[in-house]
C-alpha positions in Angstrom: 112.3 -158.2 -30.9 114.8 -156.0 -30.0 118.4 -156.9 -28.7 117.6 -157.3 -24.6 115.0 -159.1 -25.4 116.9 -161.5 -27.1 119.7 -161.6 -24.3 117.1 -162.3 -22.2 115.7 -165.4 -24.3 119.0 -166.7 -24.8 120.0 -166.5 -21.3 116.7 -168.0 -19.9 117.5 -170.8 -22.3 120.5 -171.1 -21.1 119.4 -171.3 -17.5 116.6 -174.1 -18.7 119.4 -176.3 -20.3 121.5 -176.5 -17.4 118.5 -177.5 -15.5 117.5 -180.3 -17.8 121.6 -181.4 -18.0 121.8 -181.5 -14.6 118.7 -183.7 -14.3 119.7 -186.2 -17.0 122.6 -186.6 -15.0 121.1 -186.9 -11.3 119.0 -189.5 -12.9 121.9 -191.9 -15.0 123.6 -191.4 -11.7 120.8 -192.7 -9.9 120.0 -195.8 -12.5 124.0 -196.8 -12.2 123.5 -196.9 -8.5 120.8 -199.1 -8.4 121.8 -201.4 -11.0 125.2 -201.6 -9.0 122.9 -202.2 -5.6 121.4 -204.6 -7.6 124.1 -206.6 -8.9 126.1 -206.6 -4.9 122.5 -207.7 -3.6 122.1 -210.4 -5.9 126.0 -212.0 -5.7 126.8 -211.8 -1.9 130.7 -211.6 -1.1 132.0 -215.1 -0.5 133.4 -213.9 2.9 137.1 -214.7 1.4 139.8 -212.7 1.5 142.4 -212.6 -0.8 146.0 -213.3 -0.1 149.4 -213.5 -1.5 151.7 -216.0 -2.3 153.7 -215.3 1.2 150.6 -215.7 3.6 151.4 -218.9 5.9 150.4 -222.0 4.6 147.7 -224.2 6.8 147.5 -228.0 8.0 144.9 -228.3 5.0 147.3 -227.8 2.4 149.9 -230.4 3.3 147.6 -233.1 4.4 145.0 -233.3 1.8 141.8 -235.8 2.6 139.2 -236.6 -0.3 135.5 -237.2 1.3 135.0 -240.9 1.3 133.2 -241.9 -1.6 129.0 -242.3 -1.1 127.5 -242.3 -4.6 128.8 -242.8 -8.6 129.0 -238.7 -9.5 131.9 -239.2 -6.3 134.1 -241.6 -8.6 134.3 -237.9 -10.5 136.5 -236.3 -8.3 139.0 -239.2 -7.3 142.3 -239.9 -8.6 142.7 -243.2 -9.9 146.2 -244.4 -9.0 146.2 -246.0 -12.4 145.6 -242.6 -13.7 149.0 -240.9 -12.1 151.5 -241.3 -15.0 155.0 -239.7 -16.1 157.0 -239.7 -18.9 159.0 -242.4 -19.8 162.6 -241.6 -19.4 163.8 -243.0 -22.0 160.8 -241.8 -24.4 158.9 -238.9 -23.4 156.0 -239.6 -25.6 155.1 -242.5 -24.0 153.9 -242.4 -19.7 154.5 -244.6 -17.3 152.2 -245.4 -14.1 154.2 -244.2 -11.1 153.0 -247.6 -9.6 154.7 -249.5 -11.7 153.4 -252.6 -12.6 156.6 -254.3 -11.3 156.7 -252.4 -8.1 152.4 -253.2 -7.9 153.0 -256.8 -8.3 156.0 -257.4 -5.8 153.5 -254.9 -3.4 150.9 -258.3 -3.8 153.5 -260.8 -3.4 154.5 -259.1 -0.2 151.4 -258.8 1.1 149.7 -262.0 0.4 152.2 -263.6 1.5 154.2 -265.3 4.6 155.7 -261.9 6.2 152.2 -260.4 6.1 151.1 -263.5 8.5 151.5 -263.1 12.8 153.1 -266.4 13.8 149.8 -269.2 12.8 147.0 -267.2 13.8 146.4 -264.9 10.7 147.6 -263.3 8.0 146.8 -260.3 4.9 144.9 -261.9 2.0 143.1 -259.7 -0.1 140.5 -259.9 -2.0 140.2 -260.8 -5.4 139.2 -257.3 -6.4 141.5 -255.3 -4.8 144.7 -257.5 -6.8 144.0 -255.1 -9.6 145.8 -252.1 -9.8 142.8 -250.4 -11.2 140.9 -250.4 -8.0 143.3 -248.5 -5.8 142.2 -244.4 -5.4 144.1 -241.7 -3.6 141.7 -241.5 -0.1 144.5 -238.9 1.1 148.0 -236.9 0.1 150.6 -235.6 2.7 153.4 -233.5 1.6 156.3 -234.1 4.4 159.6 -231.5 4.7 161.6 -233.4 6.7 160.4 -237.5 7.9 161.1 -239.2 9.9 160.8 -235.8 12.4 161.8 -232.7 12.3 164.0 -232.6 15.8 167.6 -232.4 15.7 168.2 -235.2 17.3 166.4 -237.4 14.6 167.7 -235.8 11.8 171.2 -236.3 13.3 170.2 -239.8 13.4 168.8 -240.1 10.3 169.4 -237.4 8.0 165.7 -235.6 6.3 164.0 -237.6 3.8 161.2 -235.1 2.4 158.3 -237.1 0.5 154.9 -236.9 -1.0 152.8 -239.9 0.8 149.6 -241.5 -1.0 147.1 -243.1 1.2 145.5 -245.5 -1.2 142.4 -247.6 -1.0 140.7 -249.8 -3.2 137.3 -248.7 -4.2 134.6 -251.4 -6.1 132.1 -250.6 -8.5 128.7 -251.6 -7.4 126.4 -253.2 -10.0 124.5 -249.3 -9.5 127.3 -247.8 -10.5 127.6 -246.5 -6.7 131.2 -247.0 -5.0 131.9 -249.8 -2.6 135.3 -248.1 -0.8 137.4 -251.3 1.3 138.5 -251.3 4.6 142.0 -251.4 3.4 144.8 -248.8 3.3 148.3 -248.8 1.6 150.2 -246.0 1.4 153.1 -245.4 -1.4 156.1 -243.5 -0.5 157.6 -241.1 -3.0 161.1 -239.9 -1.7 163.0 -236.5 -2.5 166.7 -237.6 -1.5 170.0 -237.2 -3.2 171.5 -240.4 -3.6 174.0 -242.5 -2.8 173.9 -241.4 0.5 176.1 -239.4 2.2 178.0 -239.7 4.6 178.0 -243.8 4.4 175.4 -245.3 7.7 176.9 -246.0 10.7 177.2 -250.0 12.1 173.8 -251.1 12.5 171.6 -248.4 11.1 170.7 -247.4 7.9 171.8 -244.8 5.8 171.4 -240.7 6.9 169.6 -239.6 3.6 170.3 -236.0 2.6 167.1 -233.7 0.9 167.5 -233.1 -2.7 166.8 -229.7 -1.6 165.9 -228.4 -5.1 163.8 -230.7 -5.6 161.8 -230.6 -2.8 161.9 -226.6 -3.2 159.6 -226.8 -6.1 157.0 -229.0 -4.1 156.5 -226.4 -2.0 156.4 -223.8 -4.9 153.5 -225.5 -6.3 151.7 -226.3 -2.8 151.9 -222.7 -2.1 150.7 -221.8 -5.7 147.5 -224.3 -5.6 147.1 -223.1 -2.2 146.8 -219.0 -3.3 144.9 -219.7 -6.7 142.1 -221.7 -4.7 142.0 -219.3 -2.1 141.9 -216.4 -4.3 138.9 -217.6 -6.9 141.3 -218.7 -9.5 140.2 -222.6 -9.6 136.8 -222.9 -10.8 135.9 -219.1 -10.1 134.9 -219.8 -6.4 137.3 -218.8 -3.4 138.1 -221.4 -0.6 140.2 -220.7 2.0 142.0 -223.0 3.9 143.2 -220.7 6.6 142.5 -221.4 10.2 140.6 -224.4 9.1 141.2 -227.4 11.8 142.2 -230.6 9.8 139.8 -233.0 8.1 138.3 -233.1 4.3 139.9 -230.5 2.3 137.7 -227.6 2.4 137.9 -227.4 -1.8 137.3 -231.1 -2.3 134.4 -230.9 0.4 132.9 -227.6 -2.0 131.0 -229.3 -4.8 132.0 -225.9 -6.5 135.6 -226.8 -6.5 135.9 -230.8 -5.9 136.9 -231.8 -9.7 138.6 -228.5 -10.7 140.6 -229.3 -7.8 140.8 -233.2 -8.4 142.0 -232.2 -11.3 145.1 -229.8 -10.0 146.3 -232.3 -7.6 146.4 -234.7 -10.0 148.6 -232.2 -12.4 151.1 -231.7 -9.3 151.3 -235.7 -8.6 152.5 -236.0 -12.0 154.8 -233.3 -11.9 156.7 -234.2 -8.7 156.1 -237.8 -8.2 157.4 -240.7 -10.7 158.1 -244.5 -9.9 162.1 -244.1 -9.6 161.0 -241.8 -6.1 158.9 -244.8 -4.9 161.1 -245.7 -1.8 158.9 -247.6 0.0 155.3 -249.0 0.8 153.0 -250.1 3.5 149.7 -251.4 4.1 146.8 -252.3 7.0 145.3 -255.4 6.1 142.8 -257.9 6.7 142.6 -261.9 6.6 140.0 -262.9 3.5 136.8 -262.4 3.7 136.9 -261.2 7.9 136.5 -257.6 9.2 139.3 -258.9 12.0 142.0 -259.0 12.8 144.0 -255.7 11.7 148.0 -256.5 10.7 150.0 -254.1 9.3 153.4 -254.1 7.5 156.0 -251.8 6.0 157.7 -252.3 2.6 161.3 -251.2 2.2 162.7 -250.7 -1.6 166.5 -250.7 -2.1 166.0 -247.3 -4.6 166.5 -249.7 -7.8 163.0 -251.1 -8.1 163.5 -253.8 -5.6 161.0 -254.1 -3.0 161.1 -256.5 0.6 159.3 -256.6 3.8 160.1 -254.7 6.4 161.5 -256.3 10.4 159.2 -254.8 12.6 161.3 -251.9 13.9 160.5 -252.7 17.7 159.5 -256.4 17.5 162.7 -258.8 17.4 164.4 -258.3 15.1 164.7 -261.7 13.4 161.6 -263.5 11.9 158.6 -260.7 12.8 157.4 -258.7 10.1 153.7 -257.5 10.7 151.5 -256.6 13.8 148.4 -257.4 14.1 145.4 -255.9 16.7 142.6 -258.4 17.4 138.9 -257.1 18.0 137.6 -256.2 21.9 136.4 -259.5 23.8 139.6 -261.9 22.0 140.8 -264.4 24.1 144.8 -263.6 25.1 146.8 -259.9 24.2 145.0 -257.5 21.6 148.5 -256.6 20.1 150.3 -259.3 19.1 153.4 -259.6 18.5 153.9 -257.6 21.5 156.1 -254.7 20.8 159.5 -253.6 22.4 159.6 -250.1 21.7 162.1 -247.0 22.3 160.4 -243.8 22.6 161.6 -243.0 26.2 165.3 -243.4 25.5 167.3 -241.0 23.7 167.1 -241.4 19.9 168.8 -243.8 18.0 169.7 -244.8 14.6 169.8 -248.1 15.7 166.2 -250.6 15.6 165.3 -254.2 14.8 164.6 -253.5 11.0 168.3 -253.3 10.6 169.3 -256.1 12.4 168.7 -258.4 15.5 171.9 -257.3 16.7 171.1 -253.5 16.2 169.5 -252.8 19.2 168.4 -255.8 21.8 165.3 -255.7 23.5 167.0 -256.1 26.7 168.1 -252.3 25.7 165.1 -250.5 25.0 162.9 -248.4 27.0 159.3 -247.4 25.9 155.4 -247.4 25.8 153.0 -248.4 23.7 149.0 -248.6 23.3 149.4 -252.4 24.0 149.1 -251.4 27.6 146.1 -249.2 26.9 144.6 -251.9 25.3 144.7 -254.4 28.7 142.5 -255.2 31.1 142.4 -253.6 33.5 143.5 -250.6 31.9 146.4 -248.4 33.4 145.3 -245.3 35.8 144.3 -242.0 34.0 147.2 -240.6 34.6 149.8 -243.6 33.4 147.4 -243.9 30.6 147.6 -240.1 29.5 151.6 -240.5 29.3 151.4 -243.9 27.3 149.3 -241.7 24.7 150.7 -238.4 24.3 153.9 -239.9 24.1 152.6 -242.2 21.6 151.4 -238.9 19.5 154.4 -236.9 20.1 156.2 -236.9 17.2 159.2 -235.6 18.6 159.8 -238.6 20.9 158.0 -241.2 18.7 157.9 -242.5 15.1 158.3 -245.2 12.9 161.7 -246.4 14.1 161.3 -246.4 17.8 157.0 -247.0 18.0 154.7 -250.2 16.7 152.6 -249.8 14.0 149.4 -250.2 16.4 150.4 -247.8 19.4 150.4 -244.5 15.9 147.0 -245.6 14.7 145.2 -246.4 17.9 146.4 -243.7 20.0 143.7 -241.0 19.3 141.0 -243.3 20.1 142.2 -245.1 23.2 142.2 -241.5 24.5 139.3 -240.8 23.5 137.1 -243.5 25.5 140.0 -244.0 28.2 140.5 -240.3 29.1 136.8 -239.2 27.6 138.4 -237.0 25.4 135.4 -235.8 22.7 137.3 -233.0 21.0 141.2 -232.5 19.7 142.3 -229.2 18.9 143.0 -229.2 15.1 141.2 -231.7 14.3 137.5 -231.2 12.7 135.7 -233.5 14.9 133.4 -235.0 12.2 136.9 -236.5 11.4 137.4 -238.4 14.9 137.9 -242.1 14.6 134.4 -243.2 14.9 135.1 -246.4 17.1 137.5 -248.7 18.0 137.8 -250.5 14.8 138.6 -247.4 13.1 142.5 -247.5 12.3 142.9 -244.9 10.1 145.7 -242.2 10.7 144.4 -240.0 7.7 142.0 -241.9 5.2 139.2 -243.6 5.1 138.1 -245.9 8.3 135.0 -248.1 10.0 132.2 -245.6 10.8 130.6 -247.5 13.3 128.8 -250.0 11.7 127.4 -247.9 9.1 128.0 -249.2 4.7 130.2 -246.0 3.8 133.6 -245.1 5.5 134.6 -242.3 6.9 137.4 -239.3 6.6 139.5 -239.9 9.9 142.2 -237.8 11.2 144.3 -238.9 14.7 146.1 -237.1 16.6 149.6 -238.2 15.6 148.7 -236.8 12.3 147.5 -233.6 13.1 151.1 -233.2 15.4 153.1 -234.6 12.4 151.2 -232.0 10.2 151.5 -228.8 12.7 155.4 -229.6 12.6 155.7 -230.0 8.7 153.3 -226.5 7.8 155.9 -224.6 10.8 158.7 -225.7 9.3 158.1 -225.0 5.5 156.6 -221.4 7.0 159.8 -221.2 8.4 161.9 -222.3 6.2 160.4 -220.9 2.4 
């Protein structure tokens, strides 16, 4: 073989090995597409996107709703009020409930009792069950900037008293093991305030409470936090976005993907932010014993040192009424009762009839409520539309000026007065389901049926709207 010929040879094998190189590597190219096909094809994108910690927060992550309990695995993914603890104080190994049994006990002597009773005709009594403190669950949580409102003119009337609110209701333990959720609703009050007060409350009001702004500061850090973490995959490896999402069951307690992971989370942040010496006050809707009527509801004031009282209904008189109470459709006589005396059309005022009887005479106020929505006949459309979106307007009514009845009725007297089927913001498998349904946010009558319901009304889709644009303002 002589030397061209070997040129030649080494050149053709030259040629032949960058062939077969550049074959092997079309063909791992190929495989590594494919398998890469394979692997989008067979985990489809969640359709989430991911955000950062400064995207807008949504109605969903300051009013947080747990589905209503229907079946044993549910008990799961509730929070036991029981189960919320802190540490002691005084002894940081050992926890304390942040319903203390003190506080728990003066909440059933309150409500059992005289002030929970409307003159002779009825009164709150429990049942048996429910006078435990282990059968009360979170049904919902809302995370408030600024109550009672957000206006200037309220908060120049009463200072801003950020809190965490529970909605609690007891839930039995059928003989199955499946849950039995009551017809009941308290809610405990956890305030972020700097105290004594300051400056000292003007004659015949209460005190102007000031935010304990640092306080309150890391709430929102940590509502923003669980917020981005679910959205972004990082509870329980599945995304769930809460953006744009009109308010009803939290989309990541509604996700059997998410529910406990996130159970578990909120319960972590409850125990972080909220601890019995916060509890400033309590409240509950009620029924007599053993009757599915009539509805009487009463507020709970603590004096911030673990005393607890009942409350003077802020637009009743003033002097011996406590509780209001809404009889069924077809009583004899006024559905409201007593009937209230409220404010919302004057200009706001410190001064109500929980102060004093003195504060503010009924000859001196100026207001509507759902009592005259409630009467037969009924008001036209058009007076009936301003008793009810005044009623829901949270800048011209709340707790100080407006009944108990006229905030938890108002969605659905406009909804079969005015024919109203759908409320923007509102998810409408979340609507009160009739009448009897009295839920604000929680668990209420669906029609008839064994298990509750989620509700949502309008007042607290409005009070919600003006807490998520202020802390998106504000943070």
């Amino acid at each position: 073989m002589n030397l061209a010929h070997v040129v030649l040879g080494r050149k053709a094998f030259a040629r032949n090995y960058l062939v077969l190189t550049f074959l092997v590597l079309a063909t791992v190219v190929a495989l590594a597409a494919c398998k890469k096909k394979e692997a989008t094809s067979s985990a489809p994108s969640t359709g989430v996107a991911t955000i950062q910690a400064d995207a807008p927060l949504s109605s969903d992550d300051v009013s947080i709703l747990f589905p209503a309990p229907k079946s044993a695995a549910d008990f799961a993914n509730l929070i036991a009020v029981r189960d919320i603890t802190t540490p002691n104080p005084q002894d940081t190994s050992k926890r304390d409930p942040v319903w203390s049994d003190s506080a728990f006990q003066q909440f059933m002597t309150i409500v059992n009792g005289p002030a929970a009773a409307v003159g002779t005709s009825a009164q709150i009594n429990l049942p048996s069950e429910a006078r435990t403190i282990d059968a009360w669950f979170v049904a919902g949580i809302r995370i408030d900037a600024g109550a009672p409102g957000f206006s200037s003119d309220i908060q120049a009337q009463y200072g801003q008293l950020p809190e965490i609110r529970l909605i609690i209701q007891p839930v039995l333990k059928n003989a199955d093991g499946s849950p039995k959720a009551l017809d009941i609703a308290g809610h405990l009050i956890f305030d972020f305030i700097n105290l004594p007060p300051d400056p000292p409350p003007a004659t015949d009001c209460f005190p102007r409470f000031q935010p304990d702004a640092a306080a309150f500061k890391s709430v929102v850090a940590d509502v923003v936090d669980l917020r981005t973490r679910l959205n972004n995959g990082q509870i329980a490896g599945h995304p769930v976005s809460t953006a744009g999402v009109p308010l009803g069951v939290h989309p990541g307690l509604a996700d059997p993907a998410t529910a406990n992971s996130l159970r578990n989370e909120l319960l972590s942040f409850l125990e972080k932010h909220v601890s019995a010496q916060r509890l400033g006050s309590m409240a509950i809707a009620g029924l007599p014993a053993n009757a599915p009527a009539p509805w009487i509801f009463l507020s709970i004031l603590g004096d911030r040192k673990g005393g607890f009282g009942p409350a003077h209904g802020p637009t009743l008189d003033g002097a011996q009424q406590f509780a209001q109470m809404l009889t069924p459709a077809g009583s004899p006589g006024p559905r409201v009762l007593p009937a209230p005396h409220t404010n919302n059309l004057n200009a706001i005022t410190c001064k109500n009839a929980a102060v004093s009887v003195t504060s503010l005479p009924i000859a001196q106020r100026n207001g509507v409520a759902t009592a005259t929505a409630f009467a037969s006949p009924a008001p036209s459309a058009d007076q009936t539309k301003q008793i009810l979106d005044t009623v829901a307007d949270p800048t011209k009514s709340f707790f100080f000026n407006t009944d108990c009845i006229s905030c938890h009725t108002e969605t659905r007297r406009t909804m079969d007065l005015l024919k109203v089927a759908a409320v923007q913001g509102i998810d409408s498998a979340a609507l009160p389901n009739g009448q009897w349904d009295v839920r604000n946010f929680g668990w209420g009558d669906a029609a008839g049926k064994p298990v509750l319901q989620a509700t949502v009304t309008r007042r607290t889709a409005n009070e919600t709207a003006a807490v998520v644009a202020f802390i998106n303002a504000h943070r």
